[in-house]
PDB file as gemmi writes it, atoms N, CA and C in Angstrom:
CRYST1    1.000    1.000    1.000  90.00  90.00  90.00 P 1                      
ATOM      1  N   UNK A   1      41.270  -0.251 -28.693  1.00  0.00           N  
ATOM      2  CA  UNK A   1      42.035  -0.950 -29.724  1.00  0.00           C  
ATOM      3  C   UNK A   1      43.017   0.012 -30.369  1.00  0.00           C  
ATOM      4  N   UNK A   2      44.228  -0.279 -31.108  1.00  0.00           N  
ATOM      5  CA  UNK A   2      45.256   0.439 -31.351  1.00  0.00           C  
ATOM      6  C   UNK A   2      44.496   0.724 -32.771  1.00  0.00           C  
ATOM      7  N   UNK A   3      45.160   1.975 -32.986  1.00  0.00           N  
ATOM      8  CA  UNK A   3      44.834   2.249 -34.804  1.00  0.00           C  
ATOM      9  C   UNK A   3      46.241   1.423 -35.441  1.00  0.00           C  
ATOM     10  N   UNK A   4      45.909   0.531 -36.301  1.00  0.00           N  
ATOM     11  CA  UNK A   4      47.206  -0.089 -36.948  1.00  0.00           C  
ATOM     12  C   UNK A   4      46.958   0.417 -38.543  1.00  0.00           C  
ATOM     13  N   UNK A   5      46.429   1.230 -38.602  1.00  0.00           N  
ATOM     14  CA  UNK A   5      46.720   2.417 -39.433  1.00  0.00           C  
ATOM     15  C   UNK A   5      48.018   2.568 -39.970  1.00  0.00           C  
ATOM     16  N   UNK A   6      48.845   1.970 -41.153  1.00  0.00           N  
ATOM     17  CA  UNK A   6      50.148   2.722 -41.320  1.00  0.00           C  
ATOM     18  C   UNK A   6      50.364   3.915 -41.976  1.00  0.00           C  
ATOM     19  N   UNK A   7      51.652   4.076 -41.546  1.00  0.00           N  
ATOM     20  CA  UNK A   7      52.157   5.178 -42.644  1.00  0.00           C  
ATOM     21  C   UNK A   7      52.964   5.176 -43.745  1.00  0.00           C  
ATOM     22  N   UNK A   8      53.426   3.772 -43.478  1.00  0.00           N  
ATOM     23  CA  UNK A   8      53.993   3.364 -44.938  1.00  0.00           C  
ATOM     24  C   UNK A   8      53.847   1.703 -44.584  1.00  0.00           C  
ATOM     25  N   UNK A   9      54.214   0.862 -46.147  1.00  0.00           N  
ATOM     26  CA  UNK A   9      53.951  -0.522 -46.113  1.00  0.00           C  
ATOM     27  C   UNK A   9      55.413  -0.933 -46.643  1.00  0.00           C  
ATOM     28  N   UNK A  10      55.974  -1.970 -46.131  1.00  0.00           N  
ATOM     29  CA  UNK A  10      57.281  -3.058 -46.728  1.00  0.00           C  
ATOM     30  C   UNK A  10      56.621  -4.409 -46.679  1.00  0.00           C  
ATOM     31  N   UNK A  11      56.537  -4.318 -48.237  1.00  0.00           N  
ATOM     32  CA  UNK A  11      56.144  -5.789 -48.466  1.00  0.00           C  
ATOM     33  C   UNK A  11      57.391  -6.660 -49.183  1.00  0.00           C  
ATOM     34  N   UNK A  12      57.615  -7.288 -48.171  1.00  0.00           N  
ATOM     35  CA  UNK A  12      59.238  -8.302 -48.115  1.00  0.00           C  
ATOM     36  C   UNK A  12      58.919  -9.290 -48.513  1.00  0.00           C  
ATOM     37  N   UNK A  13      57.632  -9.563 -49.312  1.00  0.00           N  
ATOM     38  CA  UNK A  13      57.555 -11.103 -49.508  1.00  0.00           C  
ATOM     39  C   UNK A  13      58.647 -11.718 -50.288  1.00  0.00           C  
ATOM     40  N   UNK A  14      58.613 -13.292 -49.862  1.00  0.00           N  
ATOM     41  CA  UNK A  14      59.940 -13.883 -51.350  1.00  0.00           C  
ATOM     42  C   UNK A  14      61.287 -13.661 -50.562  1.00  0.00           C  
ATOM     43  N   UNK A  15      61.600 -12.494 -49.553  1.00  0.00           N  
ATOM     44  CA  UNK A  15      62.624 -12.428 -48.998  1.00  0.00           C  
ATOM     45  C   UNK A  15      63.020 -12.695 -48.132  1.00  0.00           C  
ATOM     46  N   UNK A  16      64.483 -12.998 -48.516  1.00  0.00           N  
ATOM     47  CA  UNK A  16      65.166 -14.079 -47.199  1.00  0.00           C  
ATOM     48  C   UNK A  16      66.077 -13.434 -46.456  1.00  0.00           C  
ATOM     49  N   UNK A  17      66.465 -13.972 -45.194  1.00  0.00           N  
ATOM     50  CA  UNK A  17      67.247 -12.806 -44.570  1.00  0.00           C  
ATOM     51  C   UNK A  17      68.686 -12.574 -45.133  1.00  0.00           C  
ATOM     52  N   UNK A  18      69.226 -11.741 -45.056  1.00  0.00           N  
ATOM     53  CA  UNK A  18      69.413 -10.569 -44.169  1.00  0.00           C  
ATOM     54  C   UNK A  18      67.932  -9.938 -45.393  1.00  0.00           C  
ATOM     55  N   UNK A  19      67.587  -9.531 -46.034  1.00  0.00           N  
ATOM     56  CA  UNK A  19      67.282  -8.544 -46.892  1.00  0.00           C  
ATOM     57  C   UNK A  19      65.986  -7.865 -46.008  1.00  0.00           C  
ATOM     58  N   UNK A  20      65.284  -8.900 -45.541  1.00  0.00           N  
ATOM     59  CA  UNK A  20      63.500  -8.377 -44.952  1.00  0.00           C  
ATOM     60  C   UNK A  20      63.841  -7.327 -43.971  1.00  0.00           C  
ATOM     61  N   UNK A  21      65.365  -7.089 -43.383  1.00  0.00           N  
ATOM     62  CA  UNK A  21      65.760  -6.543 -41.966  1.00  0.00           C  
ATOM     63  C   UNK A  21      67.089  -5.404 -42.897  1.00  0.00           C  
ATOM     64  N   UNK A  22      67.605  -5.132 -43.791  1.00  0.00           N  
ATOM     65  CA  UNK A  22      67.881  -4.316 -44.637  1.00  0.00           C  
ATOM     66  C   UNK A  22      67.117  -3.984 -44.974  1.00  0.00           C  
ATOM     67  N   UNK A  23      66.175  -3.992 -45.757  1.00  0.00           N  
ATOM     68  CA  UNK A  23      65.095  -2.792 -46.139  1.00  0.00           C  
ATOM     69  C   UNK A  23      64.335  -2.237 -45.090  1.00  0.00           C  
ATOM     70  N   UNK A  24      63.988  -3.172 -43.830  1.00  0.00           N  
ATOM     71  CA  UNK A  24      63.085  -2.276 -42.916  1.00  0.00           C  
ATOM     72  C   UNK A  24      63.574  -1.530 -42.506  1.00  0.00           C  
ATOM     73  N   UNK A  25      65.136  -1.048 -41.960  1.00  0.00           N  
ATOM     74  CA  UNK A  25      66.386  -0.193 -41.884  1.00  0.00           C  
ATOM     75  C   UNK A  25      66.342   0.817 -42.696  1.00  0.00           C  
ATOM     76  N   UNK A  26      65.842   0.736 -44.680  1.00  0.00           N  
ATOM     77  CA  UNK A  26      65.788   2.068 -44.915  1.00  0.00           C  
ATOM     78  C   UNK A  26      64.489   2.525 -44.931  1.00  0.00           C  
ATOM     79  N   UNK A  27      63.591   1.840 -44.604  1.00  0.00           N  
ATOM     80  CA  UNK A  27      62.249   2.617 -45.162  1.00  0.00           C  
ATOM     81  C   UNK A  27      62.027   2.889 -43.400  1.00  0.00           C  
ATOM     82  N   UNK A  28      62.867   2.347 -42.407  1.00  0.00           N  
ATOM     83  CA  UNK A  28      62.140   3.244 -41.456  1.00  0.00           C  
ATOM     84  C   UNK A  28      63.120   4.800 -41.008  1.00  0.00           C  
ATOM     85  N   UNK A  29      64.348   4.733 -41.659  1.00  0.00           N  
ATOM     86  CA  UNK A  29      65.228   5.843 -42.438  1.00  0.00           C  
ATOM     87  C   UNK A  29      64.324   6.810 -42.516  1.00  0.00           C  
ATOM     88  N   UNK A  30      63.923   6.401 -43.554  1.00  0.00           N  
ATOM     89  CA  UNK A  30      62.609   7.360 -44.990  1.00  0.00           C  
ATOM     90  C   UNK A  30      61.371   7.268 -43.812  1.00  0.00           C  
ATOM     91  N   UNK A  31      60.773   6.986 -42.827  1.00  0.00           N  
ATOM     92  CA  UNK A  31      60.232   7.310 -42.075  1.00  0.00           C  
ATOM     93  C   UNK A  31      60.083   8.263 -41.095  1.00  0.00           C  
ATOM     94  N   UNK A  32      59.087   9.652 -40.999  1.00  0.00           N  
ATOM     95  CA  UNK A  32      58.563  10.437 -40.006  1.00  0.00           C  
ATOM     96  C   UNK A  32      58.803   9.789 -38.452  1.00  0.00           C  
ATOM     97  N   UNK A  33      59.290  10.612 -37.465  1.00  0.00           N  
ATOM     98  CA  UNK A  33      59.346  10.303 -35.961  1.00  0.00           C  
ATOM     99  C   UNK A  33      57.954   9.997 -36.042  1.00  0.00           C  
ATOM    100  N   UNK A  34      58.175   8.785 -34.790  1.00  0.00           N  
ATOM    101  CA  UNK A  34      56.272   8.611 -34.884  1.00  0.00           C  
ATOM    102  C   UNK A  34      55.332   7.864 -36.038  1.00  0.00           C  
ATOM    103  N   UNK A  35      56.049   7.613 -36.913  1.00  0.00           N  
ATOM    104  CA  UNK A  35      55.478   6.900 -37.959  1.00  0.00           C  
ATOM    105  C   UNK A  35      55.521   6.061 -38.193  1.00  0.00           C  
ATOM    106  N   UNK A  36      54.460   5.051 -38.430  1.00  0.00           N  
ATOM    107  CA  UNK A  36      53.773   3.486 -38.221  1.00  0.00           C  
ATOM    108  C   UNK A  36      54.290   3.216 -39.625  1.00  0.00           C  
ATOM    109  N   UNK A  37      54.967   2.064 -39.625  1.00  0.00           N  
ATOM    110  CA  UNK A  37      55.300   1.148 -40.541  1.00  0.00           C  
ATOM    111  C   UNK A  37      54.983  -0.298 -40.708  1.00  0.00           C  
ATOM    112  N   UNK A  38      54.081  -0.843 -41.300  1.00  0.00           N  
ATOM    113  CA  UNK A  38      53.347  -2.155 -41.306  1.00  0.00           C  
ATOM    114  C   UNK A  38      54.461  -3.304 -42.344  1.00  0.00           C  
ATOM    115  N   UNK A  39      55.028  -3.874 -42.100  1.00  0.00           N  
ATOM    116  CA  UNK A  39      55.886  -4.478 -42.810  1.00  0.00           C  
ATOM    117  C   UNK A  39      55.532  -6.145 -42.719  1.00  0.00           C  
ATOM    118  N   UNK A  40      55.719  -6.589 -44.116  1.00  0.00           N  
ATOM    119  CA  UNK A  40      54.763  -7.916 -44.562  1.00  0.00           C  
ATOM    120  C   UNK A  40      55.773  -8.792 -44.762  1.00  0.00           C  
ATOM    121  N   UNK A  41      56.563 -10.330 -44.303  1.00  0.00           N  
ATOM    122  CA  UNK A  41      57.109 -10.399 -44.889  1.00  0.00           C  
ATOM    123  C   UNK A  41      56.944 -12.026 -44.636  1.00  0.00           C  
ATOM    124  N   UNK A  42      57.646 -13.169 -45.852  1.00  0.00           N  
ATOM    125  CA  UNK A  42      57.617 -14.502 -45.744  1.00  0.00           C  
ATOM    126  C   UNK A  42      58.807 -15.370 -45.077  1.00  0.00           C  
ATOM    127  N   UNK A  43      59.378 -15.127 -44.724  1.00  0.00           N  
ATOM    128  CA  UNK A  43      60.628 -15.858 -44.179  1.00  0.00           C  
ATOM    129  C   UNK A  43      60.805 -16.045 -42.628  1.00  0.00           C  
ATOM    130  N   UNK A  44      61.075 -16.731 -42.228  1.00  0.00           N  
ATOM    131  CA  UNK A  44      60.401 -17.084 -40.465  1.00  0.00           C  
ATOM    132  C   UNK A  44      61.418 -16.584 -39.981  1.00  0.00           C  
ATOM    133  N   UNK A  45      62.433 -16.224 -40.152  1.00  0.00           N  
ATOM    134  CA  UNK A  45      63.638 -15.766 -39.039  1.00  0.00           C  
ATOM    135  C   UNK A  45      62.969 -14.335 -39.206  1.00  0.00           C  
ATOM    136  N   UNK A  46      62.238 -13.807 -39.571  1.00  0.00           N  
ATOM    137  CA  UNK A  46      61.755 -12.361 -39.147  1.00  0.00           C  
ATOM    138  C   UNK A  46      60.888 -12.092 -38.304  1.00  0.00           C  
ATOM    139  N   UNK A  47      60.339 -13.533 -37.604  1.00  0.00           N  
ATOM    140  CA  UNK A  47      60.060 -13.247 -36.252  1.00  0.00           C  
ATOM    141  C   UNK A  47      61.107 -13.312 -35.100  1.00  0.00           C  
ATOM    142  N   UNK A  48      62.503 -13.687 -35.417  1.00  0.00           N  
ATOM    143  CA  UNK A  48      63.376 -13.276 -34.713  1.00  0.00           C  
ATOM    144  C   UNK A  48      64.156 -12.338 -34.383  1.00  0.00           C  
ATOM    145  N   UNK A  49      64.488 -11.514 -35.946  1.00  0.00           N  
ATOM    146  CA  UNK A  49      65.279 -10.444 -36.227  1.00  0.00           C  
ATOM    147  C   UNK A  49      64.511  -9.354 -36.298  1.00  0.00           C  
ATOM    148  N   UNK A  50      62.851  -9.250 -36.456  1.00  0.00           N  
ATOM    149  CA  UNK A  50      62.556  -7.543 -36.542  1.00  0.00           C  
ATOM    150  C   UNK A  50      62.087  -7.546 -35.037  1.00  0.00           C  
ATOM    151  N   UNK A  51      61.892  -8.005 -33.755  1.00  0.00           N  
ATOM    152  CA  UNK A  51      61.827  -7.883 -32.637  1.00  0.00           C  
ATOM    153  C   UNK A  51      63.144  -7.302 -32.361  1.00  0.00           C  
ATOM    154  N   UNK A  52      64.330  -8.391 -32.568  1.00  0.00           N  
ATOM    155  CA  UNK A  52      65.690  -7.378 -31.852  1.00  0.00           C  
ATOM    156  C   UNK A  52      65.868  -6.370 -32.548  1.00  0.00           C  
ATOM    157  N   UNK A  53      65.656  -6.452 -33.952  1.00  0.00           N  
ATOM    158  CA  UNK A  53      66.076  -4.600 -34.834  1.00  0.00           C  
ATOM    159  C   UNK A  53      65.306  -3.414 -33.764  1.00  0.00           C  
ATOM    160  N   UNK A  54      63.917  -3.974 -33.657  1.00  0.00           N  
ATOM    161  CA  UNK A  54      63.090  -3.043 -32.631  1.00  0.00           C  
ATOM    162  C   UNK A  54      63.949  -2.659 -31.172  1.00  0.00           C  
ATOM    163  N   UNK A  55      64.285  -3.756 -30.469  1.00  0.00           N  
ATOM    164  CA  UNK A  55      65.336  -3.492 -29.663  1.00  0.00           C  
ATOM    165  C   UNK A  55      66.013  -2.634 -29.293  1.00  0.00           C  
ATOM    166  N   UNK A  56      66.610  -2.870 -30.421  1.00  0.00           N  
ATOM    167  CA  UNK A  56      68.417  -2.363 -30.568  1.00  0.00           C  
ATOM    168  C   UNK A  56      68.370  -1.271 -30.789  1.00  0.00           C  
ATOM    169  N   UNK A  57      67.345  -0.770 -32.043  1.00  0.00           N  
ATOM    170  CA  UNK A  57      66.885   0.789 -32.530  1.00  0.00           C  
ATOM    171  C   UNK A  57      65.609   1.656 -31.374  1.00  0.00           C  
ATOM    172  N   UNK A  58      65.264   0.108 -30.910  1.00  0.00           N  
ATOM    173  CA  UNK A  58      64.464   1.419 -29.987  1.00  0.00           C  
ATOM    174  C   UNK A  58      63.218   1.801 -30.260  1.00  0.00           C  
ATOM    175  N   UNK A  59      62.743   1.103 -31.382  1.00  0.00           N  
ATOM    176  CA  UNK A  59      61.591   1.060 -31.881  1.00  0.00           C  
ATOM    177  C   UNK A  59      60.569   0.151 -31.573  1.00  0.00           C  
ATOM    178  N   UNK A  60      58.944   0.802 -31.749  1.00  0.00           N  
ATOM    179  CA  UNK A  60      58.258   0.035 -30.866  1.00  0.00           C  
ATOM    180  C   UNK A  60      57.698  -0.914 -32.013  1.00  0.00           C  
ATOM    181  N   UNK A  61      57.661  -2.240 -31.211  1.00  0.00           N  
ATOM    182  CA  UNK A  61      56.728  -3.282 -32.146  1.00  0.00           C  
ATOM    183  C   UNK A  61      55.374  -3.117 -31.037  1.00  0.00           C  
ATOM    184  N   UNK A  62      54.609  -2.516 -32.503  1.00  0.00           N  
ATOM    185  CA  UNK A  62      52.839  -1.877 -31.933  1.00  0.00           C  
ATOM    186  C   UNK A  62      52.586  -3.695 -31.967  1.00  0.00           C  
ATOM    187  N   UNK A  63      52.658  -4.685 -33.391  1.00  0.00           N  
ATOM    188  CA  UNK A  63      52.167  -5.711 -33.710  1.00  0.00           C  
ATOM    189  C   UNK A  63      52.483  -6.068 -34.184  1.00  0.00           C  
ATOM    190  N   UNK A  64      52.553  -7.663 -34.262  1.00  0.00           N  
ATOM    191  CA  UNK A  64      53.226  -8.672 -34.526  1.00  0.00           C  
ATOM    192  C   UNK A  64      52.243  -9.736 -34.607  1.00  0.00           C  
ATOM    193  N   UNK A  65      51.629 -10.228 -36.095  1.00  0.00           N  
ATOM    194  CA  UNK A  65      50.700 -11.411 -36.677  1.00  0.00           C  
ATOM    195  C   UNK A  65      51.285 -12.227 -37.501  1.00  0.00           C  
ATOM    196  N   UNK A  66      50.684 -13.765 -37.425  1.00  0.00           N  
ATOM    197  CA  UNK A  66      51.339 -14.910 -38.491  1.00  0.00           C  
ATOM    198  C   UNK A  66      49.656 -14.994 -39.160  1.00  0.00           C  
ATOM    199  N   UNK A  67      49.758 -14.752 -40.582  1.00  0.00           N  
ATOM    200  CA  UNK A  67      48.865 -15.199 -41.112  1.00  0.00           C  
ATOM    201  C   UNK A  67      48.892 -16.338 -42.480  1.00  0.00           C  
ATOM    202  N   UNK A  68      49.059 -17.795 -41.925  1.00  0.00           N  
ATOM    203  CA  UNK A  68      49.186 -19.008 -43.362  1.00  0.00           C  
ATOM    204  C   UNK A  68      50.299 -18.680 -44.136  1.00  0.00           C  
ATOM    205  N   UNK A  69      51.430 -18.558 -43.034  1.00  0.00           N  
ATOM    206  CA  UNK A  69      52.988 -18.596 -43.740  1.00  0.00           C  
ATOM    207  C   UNK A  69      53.022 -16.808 -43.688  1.00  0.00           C  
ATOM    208  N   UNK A  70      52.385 -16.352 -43.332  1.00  0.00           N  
ATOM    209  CA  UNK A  70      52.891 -14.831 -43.813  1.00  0.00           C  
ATOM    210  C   UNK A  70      52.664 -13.821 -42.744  1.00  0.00           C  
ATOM    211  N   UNK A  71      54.319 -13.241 -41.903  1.00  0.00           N  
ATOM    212  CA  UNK A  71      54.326 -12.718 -41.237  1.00  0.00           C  
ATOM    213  C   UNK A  71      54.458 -10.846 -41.609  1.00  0.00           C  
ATOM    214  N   UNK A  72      53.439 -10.314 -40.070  1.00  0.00           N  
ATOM    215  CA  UNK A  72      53.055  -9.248 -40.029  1.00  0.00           C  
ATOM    216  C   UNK A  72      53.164  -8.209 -38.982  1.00  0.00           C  
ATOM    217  N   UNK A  73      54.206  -6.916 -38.958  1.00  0.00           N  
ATOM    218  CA  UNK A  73      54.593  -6.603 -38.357  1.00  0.00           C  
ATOM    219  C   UNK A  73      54.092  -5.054 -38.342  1.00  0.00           C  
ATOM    220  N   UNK A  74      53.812  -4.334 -37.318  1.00  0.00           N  
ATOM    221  CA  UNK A  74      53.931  -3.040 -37.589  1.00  0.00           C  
ATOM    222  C   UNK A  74      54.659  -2.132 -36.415  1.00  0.00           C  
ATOM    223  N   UNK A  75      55.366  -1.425 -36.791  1.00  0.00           N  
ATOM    224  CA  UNK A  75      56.978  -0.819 -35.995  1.00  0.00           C  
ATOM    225  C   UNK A  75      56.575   0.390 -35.371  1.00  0.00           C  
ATOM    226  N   UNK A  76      56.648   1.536 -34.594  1.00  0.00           N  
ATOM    227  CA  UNK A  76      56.302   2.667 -34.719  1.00  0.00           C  
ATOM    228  C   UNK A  76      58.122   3.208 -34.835  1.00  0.00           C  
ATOM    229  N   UNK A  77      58.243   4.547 -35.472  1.00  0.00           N  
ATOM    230  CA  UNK A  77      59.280   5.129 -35.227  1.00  0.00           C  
ATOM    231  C   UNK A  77      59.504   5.834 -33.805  1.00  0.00           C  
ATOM    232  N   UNK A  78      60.986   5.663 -33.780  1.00  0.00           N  
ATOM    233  CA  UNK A  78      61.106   6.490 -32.113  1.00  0.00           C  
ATOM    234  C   UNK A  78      60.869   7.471 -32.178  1.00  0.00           C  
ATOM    235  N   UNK A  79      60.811   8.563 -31.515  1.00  0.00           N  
ATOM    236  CA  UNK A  79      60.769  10.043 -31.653  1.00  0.00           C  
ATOM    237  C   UNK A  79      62.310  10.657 -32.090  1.00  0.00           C  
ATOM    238  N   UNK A  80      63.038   9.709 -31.545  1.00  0.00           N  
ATOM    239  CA  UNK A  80      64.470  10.247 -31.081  1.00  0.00           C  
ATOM    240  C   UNK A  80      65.307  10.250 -32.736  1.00  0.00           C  
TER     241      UNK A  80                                                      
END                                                                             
């Protein structure tokens, strides 16, 4: 089983897009290479947009949960 252990938390609740996908941009900034970021957030297009941010940046989605309206993500940083 994976350690989903983070290293830091973004709790986006209440937020609508663009904002849940602007802040995960700086706090994974402010994030260590390699460092697990668990990011919480309520708005459903963020199961669309933090998959491609992962994408595009290159970053790994370790996990991805819906729990009763409230989605749950955790990112790893690239090395690069």
């Amino acid at each position: 089983m994976t350690d989903l252990t983070p290293d830091a938390v973004l709790d986006a609740s209440g937020l609508n897009c663009p904002e849940p996908v602007m802040m995960l941009h700086q706090h994974v900034r402010d994030l260590a290479a390699g460092g697990l970021l668990k990011v919480i957030a309520t708005d459903p297009s963020t199961r669309r947009d933090i998959p491609k941010f992962c994408v595009f940046l290159g970053h790994d989605l370790v996990e991805q949960q819906e729990q009763a309206g409230t989605y749950l993500y955790w990112i790893r940083k690239n090395a690069g």
